[in-house]
C-alpha positions as CSV (number, residue, x, y, z in Angstrom):
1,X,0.0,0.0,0.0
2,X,1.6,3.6,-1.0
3,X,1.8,6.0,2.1
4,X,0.4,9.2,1.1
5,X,3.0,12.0,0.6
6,X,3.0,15.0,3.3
7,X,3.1,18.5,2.4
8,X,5.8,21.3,2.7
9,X,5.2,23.5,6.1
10,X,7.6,26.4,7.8
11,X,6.6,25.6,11.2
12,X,8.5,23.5,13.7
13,X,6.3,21.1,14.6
14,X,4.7,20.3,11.0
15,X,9.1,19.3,10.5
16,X,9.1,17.3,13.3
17,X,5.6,15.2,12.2
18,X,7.3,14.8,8.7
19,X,10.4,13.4,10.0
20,X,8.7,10.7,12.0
21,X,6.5,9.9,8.2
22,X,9.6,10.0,6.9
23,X,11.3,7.2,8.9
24,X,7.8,5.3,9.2
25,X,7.5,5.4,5.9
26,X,11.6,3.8,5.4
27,X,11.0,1.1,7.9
28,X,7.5,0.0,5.8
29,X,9.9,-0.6,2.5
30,X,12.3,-2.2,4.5
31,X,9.9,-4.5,5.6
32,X,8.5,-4.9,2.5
33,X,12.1,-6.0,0.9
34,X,12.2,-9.1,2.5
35,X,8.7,-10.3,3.3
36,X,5.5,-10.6,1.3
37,X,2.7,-7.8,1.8
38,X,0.1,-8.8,4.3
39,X,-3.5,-8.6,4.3
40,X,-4.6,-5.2,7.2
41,X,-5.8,-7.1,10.2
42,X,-9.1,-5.0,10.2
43,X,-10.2,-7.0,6.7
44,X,-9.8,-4.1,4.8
45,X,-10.8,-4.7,1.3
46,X,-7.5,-5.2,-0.8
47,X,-6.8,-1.8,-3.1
48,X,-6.7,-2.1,-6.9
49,X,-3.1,-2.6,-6.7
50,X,-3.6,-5.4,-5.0
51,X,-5.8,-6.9,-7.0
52,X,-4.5,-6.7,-10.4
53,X,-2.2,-9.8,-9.2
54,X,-5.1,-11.7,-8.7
55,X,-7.2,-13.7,-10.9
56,X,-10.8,-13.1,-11.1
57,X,-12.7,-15.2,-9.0
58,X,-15.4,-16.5,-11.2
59,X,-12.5,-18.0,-13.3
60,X,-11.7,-21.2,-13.0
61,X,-9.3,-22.7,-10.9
62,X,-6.1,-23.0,-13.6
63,X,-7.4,-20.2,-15.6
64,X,-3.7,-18.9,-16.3
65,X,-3.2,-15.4,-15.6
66,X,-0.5,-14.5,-18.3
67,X,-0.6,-17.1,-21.0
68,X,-3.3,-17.5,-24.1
69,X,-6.2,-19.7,-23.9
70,X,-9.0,-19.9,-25.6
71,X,-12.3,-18.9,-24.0
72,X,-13.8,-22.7,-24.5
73,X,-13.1,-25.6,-25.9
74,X,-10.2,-26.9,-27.6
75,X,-6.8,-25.2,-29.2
76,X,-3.5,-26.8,-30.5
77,X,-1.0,-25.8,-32.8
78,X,0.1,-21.9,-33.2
79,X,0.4,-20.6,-36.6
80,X,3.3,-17.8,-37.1
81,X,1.9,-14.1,-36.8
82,X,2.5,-11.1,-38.8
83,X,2.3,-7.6,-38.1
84,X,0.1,-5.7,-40.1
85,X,-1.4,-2.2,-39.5
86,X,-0.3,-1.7,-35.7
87,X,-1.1,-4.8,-34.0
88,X,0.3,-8.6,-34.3
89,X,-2.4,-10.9,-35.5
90,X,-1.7,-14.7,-34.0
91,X,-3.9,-17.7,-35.7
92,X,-3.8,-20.9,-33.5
93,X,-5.8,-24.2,-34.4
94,X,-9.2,-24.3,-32.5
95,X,-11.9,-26.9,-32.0
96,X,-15.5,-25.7,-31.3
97,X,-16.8,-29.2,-31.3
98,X,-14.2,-30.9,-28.8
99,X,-15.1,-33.6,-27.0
100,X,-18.0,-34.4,-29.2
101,X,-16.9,-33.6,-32.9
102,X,-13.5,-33.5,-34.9
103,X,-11.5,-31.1,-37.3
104,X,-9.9,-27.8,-36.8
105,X,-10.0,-24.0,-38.0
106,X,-8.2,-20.8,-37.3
107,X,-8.4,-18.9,-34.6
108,X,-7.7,-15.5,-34.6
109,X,-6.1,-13.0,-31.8
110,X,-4.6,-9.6,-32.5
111,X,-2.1,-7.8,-30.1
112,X,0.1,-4.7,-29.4
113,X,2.3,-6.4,-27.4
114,X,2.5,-9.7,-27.9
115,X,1.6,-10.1,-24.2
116,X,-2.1,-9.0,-24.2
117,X,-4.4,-10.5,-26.8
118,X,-7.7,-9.9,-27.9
119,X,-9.8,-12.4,-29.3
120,X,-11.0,-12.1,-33.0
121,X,-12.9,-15.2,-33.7
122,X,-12.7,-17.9,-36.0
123,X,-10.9,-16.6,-39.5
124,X,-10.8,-19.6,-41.7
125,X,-13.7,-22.1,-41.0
126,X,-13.8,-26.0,-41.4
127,X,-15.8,-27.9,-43.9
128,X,-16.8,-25.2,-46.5
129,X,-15.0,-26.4,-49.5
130,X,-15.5,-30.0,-50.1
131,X,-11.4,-30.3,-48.4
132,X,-12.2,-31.0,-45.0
133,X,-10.6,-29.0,-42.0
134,X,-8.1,-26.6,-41.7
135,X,-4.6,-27.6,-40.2
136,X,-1.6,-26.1,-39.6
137,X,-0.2,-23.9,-42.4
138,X,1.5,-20.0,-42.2
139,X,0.1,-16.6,-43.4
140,X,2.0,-13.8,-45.4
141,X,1.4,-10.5,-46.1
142,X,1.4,-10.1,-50.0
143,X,3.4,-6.6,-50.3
144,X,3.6,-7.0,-53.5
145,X,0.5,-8.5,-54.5
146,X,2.7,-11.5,-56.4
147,X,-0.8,-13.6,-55.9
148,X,-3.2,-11.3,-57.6
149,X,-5.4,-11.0,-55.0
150,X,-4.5,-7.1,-54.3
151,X,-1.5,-5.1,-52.9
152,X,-0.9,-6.6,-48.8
153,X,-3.5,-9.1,-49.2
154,X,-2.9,-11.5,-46.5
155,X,-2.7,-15.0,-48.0
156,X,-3.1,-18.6,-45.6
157,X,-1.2,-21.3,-47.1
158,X,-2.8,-24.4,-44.9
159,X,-3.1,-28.3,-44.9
160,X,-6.2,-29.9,-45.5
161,X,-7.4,-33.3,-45.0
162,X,-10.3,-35.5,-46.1
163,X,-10.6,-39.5,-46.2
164,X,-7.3,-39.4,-44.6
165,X,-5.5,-37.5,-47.8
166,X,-3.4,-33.7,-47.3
167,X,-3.2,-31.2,-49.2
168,X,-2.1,-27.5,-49.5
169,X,-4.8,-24.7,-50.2
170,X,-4.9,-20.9,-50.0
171,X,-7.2,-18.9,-48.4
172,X,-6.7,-15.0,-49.2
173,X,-7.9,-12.2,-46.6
174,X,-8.4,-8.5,-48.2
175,X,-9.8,-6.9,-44.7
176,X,-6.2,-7.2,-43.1
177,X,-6.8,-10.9,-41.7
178,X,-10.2,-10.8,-40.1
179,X,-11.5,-13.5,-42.5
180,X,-10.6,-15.1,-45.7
181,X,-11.4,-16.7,-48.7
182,X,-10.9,-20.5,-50.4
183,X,-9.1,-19.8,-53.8
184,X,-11.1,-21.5,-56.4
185,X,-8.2,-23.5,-56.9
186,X,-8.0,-25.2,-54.4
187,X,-6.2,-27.5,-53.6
188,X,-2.9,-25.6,-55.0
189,X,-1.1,-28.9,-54.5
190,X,-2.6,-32.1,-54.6
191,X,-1.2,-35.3,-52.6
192,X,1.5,-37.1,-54.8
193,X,0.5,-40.7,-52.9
194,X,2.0,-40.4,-49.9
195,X,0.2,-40.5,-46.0
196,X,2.5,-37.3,-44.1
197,X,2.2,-34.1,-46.2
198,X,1.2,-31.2,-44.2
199,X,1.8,-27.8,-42.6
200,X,3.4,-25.4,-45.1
201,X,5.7,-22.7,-43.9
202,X,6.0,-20.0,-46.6
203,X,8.6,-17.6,-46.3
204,X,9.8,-14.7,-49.0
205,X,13.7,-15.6,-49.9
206,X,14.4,-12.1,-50.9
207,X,17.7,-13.1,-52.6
208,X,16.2,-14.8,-55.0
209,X,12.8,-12.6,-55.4
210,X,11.2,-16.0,-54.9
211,X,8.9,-17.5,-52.1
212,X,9.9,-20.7,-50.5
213,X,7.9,-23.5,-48.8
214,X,8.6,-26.0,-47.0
215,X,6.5,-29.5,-46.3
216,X,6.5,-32.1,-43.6
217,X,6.7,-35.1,-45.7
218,X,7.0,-37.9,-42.9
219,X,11.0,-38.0,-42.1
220,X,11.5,-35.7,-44.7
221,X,11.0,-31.8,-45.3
222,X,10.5,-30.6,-48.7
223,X,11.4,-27.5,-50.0
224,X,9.4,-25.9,-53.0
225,X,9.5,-22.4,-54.8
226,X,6.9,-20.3,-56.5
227,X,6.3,-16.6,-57.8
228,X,3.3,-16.4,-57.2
229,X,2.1,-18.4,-54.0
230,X,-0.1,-20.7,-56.4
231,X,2.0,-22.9,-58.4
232,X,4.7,-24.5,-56.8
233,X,7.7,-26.4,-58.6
234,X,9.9,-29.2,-56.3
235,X,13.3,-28.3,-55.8
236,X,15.1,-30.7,-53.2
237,X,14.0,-32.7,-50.0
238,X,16.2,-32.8,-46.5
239,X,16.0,-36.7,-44.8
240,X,16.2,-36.6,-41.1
241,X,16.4,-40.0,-38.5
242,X,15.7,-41.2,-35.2
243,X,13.2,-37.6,-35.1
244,X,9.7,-40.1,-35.4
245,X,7.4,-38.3,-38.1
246,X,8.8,-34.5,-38.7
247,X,5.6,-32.0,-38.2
248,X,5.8,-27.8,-38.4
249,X,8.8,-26.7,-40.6
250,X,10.3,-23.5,-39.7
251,X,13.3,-21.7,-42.2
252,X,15.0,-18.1,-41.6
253,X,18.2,-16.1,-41.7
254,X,19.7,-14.7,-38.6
255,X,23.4,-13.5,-37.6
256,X,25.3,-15.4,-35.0
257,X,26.5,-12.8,-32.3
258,X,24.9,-10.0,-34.5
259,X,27.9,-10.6,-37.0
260,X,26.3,-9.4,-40.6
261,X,29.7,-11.7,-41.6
262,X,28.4,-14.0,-40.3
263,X,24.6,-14.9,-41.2
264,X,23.3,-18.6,-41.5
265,X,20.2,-20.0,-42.4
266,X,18.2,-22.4,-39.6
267,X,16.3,-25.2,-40.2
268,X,14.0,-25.7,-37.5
269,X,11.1,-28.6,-37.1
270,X,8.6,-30.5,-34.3
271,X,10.4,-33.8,-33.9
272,X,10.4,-36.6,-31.4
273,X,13.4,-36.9,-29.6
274,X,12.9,-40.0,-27.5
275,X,16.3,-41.7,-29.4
276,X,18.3,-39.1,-27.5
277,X,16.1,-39.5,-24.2
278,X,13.9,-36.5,-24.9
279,X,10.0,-36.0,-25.3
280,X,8.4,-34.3,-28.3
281,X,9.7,-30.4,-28.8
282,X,11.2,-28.2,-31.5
283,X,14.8,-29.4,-32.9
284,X,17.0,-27.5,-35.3
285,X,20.2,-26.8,-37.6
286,X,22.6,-24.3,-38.6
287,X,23.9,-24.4,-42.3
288,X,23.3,-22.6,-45.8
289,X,21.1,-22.2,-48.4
290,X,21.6,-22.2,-52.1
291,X,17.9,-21.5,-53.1
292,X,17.1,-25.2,-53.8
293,X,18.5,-27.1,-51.2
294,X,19.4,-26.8,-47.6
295,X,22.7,-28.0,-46.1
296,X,23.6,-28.7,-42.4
297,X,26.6,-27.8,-40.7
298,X,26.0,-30.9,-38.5
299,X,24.4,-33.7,-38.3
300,X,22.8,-34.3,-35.0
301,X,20.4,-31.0,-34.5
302,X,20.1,-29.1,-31.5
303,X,16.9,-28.4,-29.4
304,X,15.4,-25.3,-28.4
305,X,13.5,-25.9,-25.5
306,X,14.6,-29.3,-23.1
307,X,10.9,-28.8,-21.2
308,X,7.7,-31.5,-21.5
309,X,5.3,-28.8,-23.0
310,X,6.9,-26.7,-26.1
311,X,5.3,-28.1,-29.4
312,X,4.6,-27.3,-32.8
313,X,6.2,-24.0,-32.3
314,X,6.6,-20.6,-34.9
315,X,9.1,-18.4,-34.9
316,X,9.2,-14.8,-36.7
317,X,11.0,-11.6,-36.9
318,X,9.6,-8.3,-36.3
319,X,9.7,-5.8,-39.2
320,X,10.3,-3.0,-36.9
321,X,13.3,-4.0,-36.2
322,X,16.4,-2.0,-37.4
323,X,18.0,-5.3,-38.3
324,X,15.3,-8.1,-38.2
325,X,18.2,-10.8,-38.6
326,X,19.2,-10.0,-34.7
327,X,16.6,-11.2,-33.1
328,X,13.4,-13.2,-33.3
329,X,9.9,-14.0,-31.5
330,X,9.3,-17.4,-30.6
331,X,6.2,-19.4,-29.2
332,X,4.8,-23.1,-28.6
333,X,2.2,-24.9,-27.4
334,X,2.4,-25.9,-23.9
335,X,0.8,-29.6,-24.3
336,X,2.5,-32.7,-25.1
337,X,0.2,-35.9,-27.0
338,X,1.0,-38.5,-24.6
339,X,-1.5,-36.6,-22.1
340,X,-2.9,-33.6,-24.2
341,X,-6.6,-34.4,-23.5
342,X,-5.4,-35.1,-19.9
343,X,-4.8,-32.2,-18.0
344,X,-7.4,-30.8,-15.3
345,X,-8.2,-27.5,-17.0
346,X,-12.0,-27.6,-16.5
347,X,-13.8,-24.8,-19.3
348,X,-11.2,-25.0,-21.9
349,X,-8.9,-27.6,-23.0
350,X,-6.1,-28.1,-25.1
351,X,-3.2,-26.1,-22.6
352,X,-1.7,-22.9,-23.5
353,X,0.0,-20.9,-25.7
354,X,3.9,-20.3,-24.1
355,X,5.1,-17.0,-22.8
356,X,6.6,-15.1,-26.1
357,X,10.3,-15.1,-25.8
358,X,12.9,-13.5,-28.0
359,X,15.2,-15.9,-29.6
360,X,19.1,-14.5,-30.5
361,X,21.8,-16.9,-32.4
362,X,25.3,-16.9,-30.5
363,X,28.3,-19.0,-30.3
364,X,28.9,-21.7,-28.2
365,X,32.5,-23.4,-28.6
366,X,32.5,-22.9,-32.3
367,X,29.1,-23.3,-33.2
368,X,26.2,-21.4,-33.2
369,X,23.5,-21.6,-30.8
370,X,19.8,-20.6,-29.9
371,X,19.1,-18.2,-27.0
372,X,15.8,-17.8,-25.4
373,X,14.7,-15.1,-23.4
374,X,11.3,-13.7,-21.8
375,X,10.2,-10.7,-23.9
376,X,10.7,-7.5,-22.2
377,X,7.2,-6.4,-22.9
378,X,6.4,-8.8,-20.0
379,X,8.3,-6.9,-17.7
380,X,5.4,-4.1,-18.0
381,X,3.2,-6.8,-15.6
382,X,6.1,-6.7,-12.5
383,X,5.0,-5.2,-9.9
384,X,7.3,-4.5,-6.6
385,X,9.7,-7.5,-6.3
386,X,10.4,-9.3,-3.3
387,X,14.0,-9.8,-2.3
388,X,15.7,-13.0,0.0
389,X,18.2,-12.0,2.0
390,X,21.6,-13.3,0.5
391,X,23.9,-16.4,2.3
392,X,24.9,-20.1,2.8
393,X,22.9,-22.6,2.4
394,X,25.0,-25.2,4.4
395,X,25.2,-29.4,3.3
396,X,21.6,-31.1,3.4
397,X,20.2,-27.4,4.7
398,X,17.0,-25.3,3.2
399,X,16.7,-21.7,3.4
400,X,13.6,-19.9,2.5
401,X,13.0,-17.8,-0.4
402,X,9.8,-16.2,0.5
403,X,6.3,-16.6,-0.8
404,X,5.1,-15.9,-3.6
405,X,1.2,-14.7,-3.1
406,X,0.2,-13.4,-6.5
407,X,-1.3,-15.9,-8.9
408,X,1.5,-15.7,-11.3
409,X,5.1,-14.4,-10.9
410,X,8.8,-14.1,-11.7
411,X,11.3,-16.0,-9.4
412,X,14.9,-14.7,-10.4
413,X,17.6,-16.7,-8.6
414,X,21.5,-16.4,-8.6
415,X,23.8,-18.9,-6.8
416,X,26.9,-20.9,-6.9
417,X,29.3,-23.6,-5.2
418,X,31.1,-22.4,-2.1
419,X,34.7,-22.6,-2.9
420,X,35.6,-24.4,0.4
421,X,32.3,-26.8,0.5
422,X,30.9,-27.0,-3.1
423,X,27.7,-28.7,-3.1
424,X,26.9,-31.4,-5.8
425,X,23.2,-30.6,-6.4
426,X,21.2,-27.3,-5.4
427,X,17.3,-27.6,-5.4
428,X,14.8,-24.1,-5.7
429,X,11.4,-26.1,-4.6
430,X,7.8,-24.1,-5.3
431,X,5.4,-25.6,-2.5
432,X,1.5,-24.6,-3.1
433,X,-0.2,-24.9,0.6
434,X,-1.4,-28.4,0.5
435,X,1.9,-29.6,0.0
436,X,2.6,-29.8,-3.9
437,X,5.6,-29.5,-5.3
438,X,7.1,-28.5,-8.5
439,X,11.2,-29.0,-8.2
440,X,13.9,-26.8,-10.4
441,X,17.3,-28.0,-9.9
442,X,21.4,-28.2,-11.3
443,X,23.3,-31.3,-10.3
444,X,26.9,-29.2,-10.7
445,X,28.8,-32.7,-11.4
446,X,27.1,-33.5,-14.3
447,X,26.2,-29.9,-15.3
448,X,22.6,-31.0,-15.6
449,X,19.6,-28.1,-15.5
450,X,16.4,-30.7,-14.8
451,X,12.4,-30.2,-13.9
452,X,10.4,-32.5,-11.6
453,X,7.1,-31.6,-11.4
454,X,6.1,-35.5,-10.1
455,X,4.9,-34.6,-6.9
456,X,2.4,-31.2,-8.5
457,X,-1.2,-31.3,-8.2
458,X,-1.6,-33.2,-11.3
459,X,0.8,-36.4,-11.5
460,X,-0.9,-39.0,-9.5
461,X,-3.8,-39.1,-12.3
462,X,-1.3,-38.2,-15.6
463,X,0.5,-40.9,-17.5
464,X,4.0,-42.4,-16.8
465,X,5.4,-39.6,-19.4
466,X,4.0,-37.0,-17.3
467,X,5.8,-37.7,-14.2
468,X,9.4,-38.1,-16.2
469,X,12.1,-35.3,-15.2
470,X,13.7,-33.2,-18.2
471,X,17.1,-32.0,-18.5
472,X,19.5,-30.3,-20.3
473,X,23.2,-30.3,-20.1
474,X,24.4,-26.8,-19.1
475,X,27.8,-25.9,-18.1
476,X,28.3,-22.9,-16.0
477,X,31.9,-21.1,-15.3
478,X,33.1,-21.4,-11.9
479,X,30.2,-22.8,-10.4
480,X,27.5,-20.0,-11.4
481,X,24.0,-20.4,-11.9
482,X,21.4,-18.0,-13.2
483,X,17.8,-18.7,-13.5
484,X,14.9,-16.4,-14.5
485,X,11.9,-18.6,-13.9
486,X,8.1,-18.2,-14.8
487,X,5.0,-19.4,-13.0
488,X,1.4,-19.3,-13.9
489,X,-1.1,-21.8,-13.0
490,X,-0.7,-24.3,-15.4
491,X,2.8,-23.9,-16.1
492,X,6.7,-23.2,-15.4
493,X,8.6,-21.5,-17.9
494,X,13.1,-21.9,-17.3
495,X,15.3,-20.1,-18.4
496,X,18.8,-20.4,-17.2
497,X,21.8,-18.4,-18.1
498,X,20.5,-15.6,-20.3
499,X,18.4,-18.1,-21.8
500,X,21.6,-20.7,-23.6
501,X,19.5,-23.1,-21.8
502,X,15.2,-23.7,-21.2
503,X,13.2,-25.8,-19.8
504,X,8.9,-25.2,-20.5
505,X,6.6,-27.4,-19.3
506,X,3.1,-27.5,-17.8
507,X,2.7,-27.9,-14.1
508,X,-0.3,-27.6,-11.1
509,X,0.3,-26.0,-8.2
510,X,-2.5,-24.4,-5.9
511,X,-2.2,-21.0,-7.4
512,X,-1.0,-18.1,-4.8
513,X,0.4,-18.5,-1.6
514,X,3.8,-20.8,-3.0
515,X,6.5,-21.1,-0.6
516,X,10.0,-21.0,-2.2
517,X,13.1,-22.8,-0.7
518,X,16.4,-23.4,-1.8
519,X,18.2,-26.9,-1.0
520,X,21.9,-27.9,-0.6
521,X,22.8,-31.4,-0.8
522,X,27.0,-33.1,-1.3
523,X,28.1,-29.5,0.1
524,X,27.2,-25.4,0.7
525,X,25.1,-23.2,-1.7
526,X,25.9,-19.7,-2.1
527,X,22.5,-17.9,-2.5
528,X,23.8,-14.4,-4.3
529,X,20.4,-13.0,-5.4
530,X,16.9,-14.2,-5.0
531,X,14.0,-11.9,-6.0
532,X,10.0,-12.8,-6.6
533,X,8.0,-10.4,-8.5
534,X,4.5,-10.8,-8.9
535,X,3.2,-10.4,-12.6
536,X,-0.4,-8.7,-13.1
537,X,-3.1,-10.8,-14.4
538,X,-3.0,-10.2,-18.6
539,X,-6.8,-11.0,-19.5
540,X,-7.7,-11.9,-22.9
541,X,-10.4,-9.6,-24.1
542,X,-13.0,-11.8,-25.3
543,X,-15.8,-11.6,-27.5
């Protein structure tokens, strides 16, 4: 609560009451640094700062407070946004009919920010044009009106499938994106005889004044060109193994360290990677591009995102930008198939769409490398963090945190191995008030960042996958850890060391009122920084 400020007076004894304001008024922040607000003991109604950190109560109980969902019923797969007249337009697959009735269509959302959204309503509709319903696909913004259908029409390359065939149609908006049209060509590319054939990512390869697409073609992606987004001419296919049946192509240009000497084309799909001991997520190369075919500096990809629950993801750059090729947006869909129709989300299902994070390409030993980071437009919903007292955590010893009371927040945590008594494994533990537990830890002898979330609200009803802990190798210098982590009410979002290393999944906890502890086990923890900053509730305007 903000202490009203007094006013400017000549006499003595106005000086004297301000003084004693003064110093209350420094003892209240001081308190407030190290221990959560609590409620007045008259029951004073909570102010409206208070209550922007708190979900409303006629939502249900894992309505997230920061993350996308759809109002009711079903959504899946995200479909890349643009940016078109002021505001971000977002597409994500959406069932109206789930449990009862099959097929997808596109959903539509716009945004300033890419952390509030506004819903839009369905923009390309299933089962008008004889092709079945509408999967995943990508929209561009025809600047140049290469298709015909005007200057900046926005045109939908999407798979459809009926009687168990895909293919490719285009769907052309001339309102900006609000709704579209079925070409009367349709289907722009038929099915040569073959079972996987879906989700077309279309991008302009401005070297070449050509566009591109790419094709999930089973453990394959096929690249194709066209001039004019409706006849498209095969120019070379790139075999993958041990990655199960390739879904959601993704292709751009970016510099590594912000070198323009040194820019490289990635390659990016939706794999499985249970041959290398992962779950489903986003995998990805570095290499070059010759307008025809693509080839990889290595063979063995690299992942984006070591978590349970980051799927079918997009990526994009933002036309803003003074050098688009820095920089790029990224978001997935926090669900996994082993359990997607599983988790205990009550009026909606499906999960959520991920915290946007901006993606940078930097070198690691030689060879380039993903970073993920939070956006900092989602550092407009902090409020007034809440900062642990720095010290040792001593062998087999657990120091507190805090608690985190607001319904979604922002746990930042520094720490390292005591030089005299380095400990082998340090634990940051989120306890909800029945006694859940989601676990974030770094075993320092293998240089392992993992996730156990086997003991959350949800695990004793979820499938064996569920329950599995994910890691990633991470090795830290000297001993040093940083972790930014996110928390919402379905989910925990990781990201350690400025992002080289990320870990997203979904995960129950009770939501408010979270204790957080730190843990020491094989030796002492040094707990540098520790802050919790509640994040205000971002509500989808809906229809």
């Amino acid at each position: 609560m903000t202490e009203p400020q007094p006013k400017k007076s000549k006499k003595l004894l106005a000086i004297a009451v301000l003084c004693i304001l003064v110093l209350g008024t420094v003892v209240s922040w001081q308190s407030l640094s190290s221990s959560p607000e609590t409620p007045s003991p008259d029951g004073d109604q909570p102010n409206q700062e208070d209550t922007k950190f708190q979900r409303p109560e006629a939502w249900s109980e894992y309505r997230p407070a920061t993350h996308l969902t759809p109002g009711q019923n079903w959504m899946n797969d995200p479909q890349r946004p643009f940016f078109l007249d002021g505001l971000w337009h977002f597409y994500y697959l959406y069932n109206a009919d789930y449990p009862d009735g099959n097929g997808t269509e596109w959903y539509h959302t716009t945004s300033t920010d890419l952390v509030h959204w506004k819903d839009e309503g369905v923009a390309i509709e299933k089962y008008k044009n004889g092709l079945g319903d509408i999967w995943t696909g990508s929209a561009v913004v025809d600047t140049e009106n290469t298709a015909g259908f005007g200057k900046n029409a926005v045109i939908s390359l999407v798979t459809q499938q009926v009687d168990g065939v895909q293919r490719q149609s285009l769907f052309y908006s001339t309102d900006g994106g609000y709704s579209f049209t079925s070409y009367d060509g349709n289907p722009v590319m038929d099915n040569p005889g073959v079972e996987a054939w879906r989700d077309p990512k279309v991008v302009w390869d401005k070297e070449r004044n050509q566009w591109l697409m790419l094709l999930a073609e089973g453990n394959k992606v096929g690249f194709y060109t066209s001039k004019d987004l409706k006849s498209w001419d095969y120019q070379s296919g790139f075999e993958t193994t041990d990655l199960g049946v390739v879904e959601c192509p993704d292709f751009f240009q970016m510099t590594v360290d912000g070198d323009p000497e040194r820019t490289t084309w990635v390659l990016g799909i939706s794999a499985n990677g249970a041959s290398s001991g992962r779950t489903t997520g986003y995998t990805y190369w570095s290499g070059s591009f010759d307008g025809k075919s693509f080839t990889a500096d290595e063979k063995d990809p690299r992942w984006l995102d070591a978590g349970s629950d980051f799927y079918a993801a997009v990526t994009w750059d933002d036309p803003k930008a003074q050098d688009p090729t820095k920089h790029r947006y990224a978001l997935g869909w926090m669900n996994n198939w082993a359990y997607a129709g599983d988790l205990p989300l009550g009026d909606w299902s499906g999960g959520t769409m991920s915290t946007v994070r901006q993606l940078s390409l930097r070198d690691v030993d030689g060879h380039p490398q993903l970073f993920s980071e939070p956006i900092d437009a989602l550092d407009e919903l902090e409020g007034e963090a809440v900062v642990a007292e720095p010290g040792a955590v001593a062998k087999d010893h657990e120091a507190s945190l805090g608690k985190a009371e607001s319904d979604a927040y922002r746990l930042h945590v520094d720490l390292s191995q005591d030089q005299s008594a380095p400990a082998e494994e340090t634990q940051v533990q989120l306890k909800d008030a029945q006694g859940a537990t989601v676990t974030v830890g770094y075993n320092f002898n293998d240089q392992t960042l993992f996730l156990n979330r086997d003991n959350d609200k949800a695990a004793g009803n979820m499938p064996e996958s569920y329950r599995e802990i994910r890691s990633e190798k991470l090795p830290v210098d000297n001993g040093q850890l940083s972790l930014d982590i996110l928390v919402d009410t379905t989910s925990i979002e990781i990201f350690a060391e400025d992002g080289q290393a990320t870990l997203s999944s979904t995960a129950f906890l009770s939501p408010g009122g979270h204790e957080l502890s730190l843990k020491s086990f094989g030796g002492t923890t040094d707990m540098r920084e520790s802050s919790t900053t509640p994040l205000a509730v971002a509500e989808t305007q809906r229809q």
